[in-house]
N, C-alpha and C positions, 0 to 999 in steps of 0.2 A: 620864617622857620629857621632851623638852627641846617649843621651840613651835615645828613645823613641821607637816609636813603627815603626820597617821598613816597607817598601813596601811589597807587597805581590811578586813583580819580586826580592824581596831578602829573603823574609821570607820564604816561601815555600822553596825553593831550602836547606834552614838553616835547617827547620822542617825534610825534609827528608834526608838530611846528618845524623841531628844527630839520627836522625831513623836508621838508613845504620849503627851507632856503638853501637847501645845497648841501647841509653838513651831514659828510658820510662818514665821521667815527667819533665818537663820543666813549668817556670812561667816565664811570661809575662807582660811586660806593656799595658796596651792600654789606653792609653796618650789619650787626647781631641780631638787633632789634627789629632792621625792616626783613631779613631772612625768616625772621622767627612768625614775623604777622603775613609772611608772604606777599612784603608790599612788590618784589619783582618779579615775582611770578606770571612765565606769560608774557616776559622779555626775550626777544631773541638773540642771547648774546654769543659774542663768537670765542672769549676765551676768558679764566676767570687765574685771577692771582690771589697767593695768600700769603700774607704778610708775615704775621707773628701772634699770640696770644698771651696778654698778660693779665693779671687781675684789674678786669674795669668791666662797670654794668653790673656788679654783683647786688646792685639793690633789685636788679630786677631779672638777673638766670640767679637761681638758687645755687649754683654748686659754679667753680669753675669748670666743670666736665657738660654741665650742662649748657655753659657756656661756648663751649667748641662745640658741644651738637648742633648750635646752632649756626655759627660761620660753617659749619662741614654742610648746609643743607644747600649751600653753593653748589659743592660736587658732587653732591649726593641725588639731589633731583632738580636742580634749577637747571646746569649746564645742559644742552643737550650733548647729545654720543659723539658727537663730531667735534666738540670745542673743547680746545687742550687746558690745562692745567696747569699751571705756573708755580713755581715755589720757590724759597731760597730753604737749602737740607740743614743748611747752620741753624736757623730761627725756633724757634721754639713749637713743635708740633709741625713743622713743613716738611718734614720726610716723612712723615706719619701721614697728612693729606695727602700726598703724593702716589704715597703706598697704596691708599682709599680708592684714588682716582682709577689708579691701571686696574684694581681688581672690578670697577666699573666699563672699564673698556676704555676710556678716556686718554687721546693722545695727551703725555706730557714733557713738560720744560722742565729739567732739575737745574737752580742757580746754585753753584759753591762747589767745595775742591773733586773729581772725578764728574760732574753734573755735563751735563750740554751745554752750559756756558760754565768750562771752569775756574773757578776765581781762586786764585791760589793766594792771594795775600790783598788785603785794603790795609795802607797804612795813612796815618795824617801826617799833610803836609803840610804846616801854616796852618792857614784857613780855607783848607782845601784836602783832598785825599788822591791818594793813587793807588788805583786798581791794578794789580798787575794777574796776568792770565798765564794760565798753563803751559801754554802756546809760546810766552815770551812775551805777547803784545803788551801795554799799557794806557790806562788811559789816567787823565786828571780831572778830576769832579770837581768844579771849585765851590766846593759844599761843605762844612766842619760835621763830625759824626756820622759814628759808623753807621748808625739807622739812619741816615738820609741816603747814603750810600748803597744799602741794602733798599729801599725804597725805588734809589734811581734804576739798579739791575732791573728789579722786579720788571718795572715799565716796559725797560729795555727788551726784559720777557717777555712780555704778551704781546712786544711790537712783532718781534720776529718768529713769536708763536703763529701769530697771524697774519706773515707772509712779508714783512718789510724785511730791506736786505740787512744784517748781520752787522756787517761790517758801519753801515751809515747810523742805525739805532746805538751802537755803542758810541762811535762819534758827536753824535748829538747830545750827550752827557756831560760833553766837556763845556756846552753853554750855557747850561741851566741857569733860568734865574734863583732858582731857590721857593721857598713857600712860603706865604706872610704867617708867622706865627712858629716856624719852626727853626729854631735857632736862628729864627733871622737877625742880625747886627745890627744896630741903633747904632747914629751916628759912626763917625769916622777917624776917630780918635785910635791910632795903633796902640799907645801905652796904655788905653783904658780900656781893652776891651767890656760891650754891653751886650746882652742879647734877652729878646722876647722867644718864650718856647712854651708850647700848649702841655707840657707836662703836666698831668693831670691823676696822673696814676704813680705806684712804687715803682715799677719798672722802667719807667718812662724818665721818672725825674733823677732815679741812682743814673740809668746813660748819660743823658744831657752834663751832669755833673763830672760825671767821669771824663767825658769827651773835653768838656772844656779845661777842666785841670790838667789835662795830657798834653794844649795846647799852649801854657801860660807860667812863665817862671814866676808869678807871683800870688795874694790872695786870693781867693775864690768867696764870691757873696754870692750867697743866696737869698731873692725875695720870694715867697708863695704863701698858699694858704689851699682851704682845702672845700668843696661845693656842701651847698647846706641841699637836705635832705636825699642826699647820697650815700653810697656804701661809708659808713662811720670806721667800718675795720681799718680801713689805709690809713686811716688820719695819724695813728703814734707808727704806723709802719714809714711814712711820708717824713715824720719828726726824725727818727731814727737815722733814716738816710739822711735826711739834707745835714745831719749836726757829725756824721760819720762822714762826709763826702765834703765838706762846706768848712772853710775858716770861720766865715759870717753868716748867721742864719738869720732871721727877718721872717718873721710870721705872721701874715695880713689878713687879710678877707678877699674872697673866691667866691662871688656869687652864695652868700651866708641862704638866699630864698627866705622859707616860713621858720630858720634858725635865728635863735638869739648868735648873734657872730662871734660873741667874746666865749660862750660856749664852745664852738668849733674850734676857737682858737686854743684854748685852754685842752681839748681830749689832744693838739699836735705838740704842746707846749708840756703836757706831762711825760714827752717819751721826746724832747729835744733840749737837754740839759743845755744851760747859757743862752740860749736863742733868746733874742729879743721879741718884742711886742707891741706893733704897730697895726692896729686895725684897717687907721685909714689907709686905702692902698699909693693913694699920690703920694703922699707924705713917708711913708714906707719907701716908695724907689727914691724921694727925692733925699732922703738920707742915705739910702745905701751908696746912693752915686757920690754923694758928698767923703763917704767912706773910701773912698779909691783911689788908691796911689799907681802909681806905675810899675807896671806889670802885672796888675790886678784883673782880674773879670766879675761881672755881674750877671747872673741870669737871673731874669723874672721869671715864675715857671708861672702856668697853669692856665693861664688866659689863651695865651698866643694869640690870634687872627681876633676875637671879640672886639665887640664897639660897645658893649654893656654892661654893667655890675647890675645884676639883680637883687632886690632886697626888699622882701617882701613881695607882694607880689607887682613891681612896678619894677623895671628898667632901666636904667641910669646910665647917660653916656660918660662910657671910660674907654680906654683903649691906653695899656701898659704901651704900647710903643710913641704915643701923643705922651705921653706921662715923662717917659722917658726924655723925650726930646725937649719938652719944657723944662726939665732938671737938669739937662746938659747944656743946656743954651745961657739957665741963670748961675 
C-alpha cells in the first residue's frame, strides 16, 4: 500500500504487535482520506499536529473547505479532551485549528512568533537553516526549506506536548537525517547541486523551487510531471509555476495510470511556455543533469520516496533518486 493512513482491519492488529515488543510511541499520519472514512477512529492517541493545507485530494473532497472538514475531524472528534493540539500560526489554516481546539476544551501548543515555542526568525543557511527563538536561543537544522523546517518544530511539538523536556526535543533537531523524498540531495557534487522532492501539488512544488533558488547563484531545472487520473486542475497551475520559478522546465511522466501520458503532458505544457518535453522519465533527468553547469540545481519533483511508475494498471520499477545516480555516475 502506498503511505497514508491504513484501515483499522490493519492498524489495530500493527498497534498491538508493536505493543507485544516493547515500542511505546509511535507517529502517525492521519491523511484526509483515512479521517474522512474513519479509518483511526478508536485510536487512543495522546496529541495531534497540523501541518498546513493546500490544494491536494481534490479529485476526491469536492471543495477545498471540504477538504479541511476533513483533517479538522482530527480535533473535532478523534482527539480525546485531554490531548493537546499542535500547530504552527504562520501555516495556512493553523491558527484557525488552534482556535477550533480551545473552543473544544483541548490543551494547545501554538509554534511561531508570540506562540509557546516562539520562533522569531528561520533563515537558510547553505543547506541547512537556523532557527532562532524569542528567547535568544538558536538552533541549526541541517535541512534545506522552510517546510522541513516547519515539519521539524511541529514534531518538536508534540514531543513536548507530550511531556519530553523542552530543551532536549529542540536539540534533537540539529541531527536529523532528513526524509527520503523530500528535498533529499543525490549525490555529492557541491557545484551541482541535485535533489528528489515528492512535490506533488501547486504549493508544494512553487516552495521546493523557491527554497532552492534562495540557496544557488546559478540555474535552476526543473524535472516533473503531473499523476494520471487525479485532480486535472493543477496540471496548467503546476506548468505556470515551474516556468515562473524555473530557468529550465522538463516535463515528464508521473505515474500517467488509465491516462494517455502525452495527454497530461500536453494540459502542463499548454500553460508552461518554452518547457521542454520528455516523457520518458530516465531520460528526462538524464538530460537535465547533463544540462548543469556550476552553480546550477536540479530538483525532480513529484515522486520523491516511490519505487514505481504506474502505467496502466501495472507498476514499473522507477525510483528518480536510482535515475539520478545512474546519470551522475555516466
Amino acid at each position: 500500500g502506498g503511505l497514508t493512513s491504513p484501515g483499522p482491519e490493519d492498524l489495530h492488529p500493527l498497534l498491538d504487535s508493536l505493543a507485544g515488543e516493547g515500542i511505546t510511541h509511535m507517529a502517525l499520519e492521519a491523511s484526509s482520506h483515512g479521517l474522512d472514512q474513519h479509518r483511526i477512529d478508536g485510536v487512543r492517541i495522546s496529541a495531534g499536529g497540523f501541518t498546513n493545507l493546500g490544494r491536494d485530494h481534490l479529485d476526491y473532497h469536492p471543495t477545498i473547505e471540504a477538504y479541511y472538514r476533513a483533517k479538522l475531524r482530527l480535533f473535532s472528534e478523534v482527539l480525546p479532551e485531554t490531548a493537546p493540539a499542535v500547530a504552527l500560526t504562520t501555516a495556512p489554516y493553523g491558527a484557525l485549528t488552534l482556535a477550533f481546539a480551545r473552543t473544544r476544551g483541548l490543551p494547545t501548543l501554538a509554534i511561531g512568533p508570540g506562540g509557546d515555542l516562539d520562533v522569531a526568525a528561520v533563515e537558510p543557511a547553505g543547506t541547512g537553516q537556523i532557527v532562532r527563538f524569542s528567547d535568544g536561543r538558536t538552533i541549526a537544522i541541517p535541512l534545506i526549506g522552510a517546510f522541513q523546517a516547519d515539519n521539524a518544530l511541529l514534531a518538536a511539538g508534540l514531543a513536548i506536548a507530550t511531556g519530553e523536556d523542552r530543551d532536549a526535543a529542540l536539540c534533537a533537531l540539529e541531527t536529523l537525517p532528513g526524509v527520503p523524498g523530500r528535498l533529499e540531495r543525490i549525490g555529492r557534487d557541491d557545484d551541482r547541486l541535485v535533489f528528489v522532492d515528492y512535490a506533488h501539488k501547486p504549493e508544494a512544488l512553487e516552495a521546493v523551487l523557491e527554497t532552492v533558488r534562495a540557496a544557488i547563484p546559478g540555474r535552476l531545472v526543473v524535472v516533473f510531471g503531473c499523476g494520471g487520473d487525479r485532480d486535472r486542475g493543477k496540471r496548467p497551475l503546476m506548468g505556470e509555476i515551474a516556468t515562473a520559478r524555473a530557468d529550465v522546465v522538463i516535463v515528464t511522466d508521473d505515474n500517467p495510470r488509465s491516462e494517455p501520458p502525452a495527454a497530461i503532458r500536453a494540459e502542463i505544457l499548454a500553460a508552461a511556455p518554452g518547457a521542454r518535453e520528455i516523457g520518458d522519465r530516465a531520460e528526462a533527468i538524464s538530460t537535465a543533469i547533463a544540462l548543469l553547469r556550476r552553480g546550477d540545481a536540479l530538483v525532480v519533483a513529484g515522486k520523491g520516496h516511490e519505487t514505481g511508475q504506474i502505467i496502466g494498471d501495472r507498476t514499473f520499477p522507477f525510483s528518480d533518486a536510482v535515475a539520478i545516480a545512474a546519470a551522475l555516475e555516466s
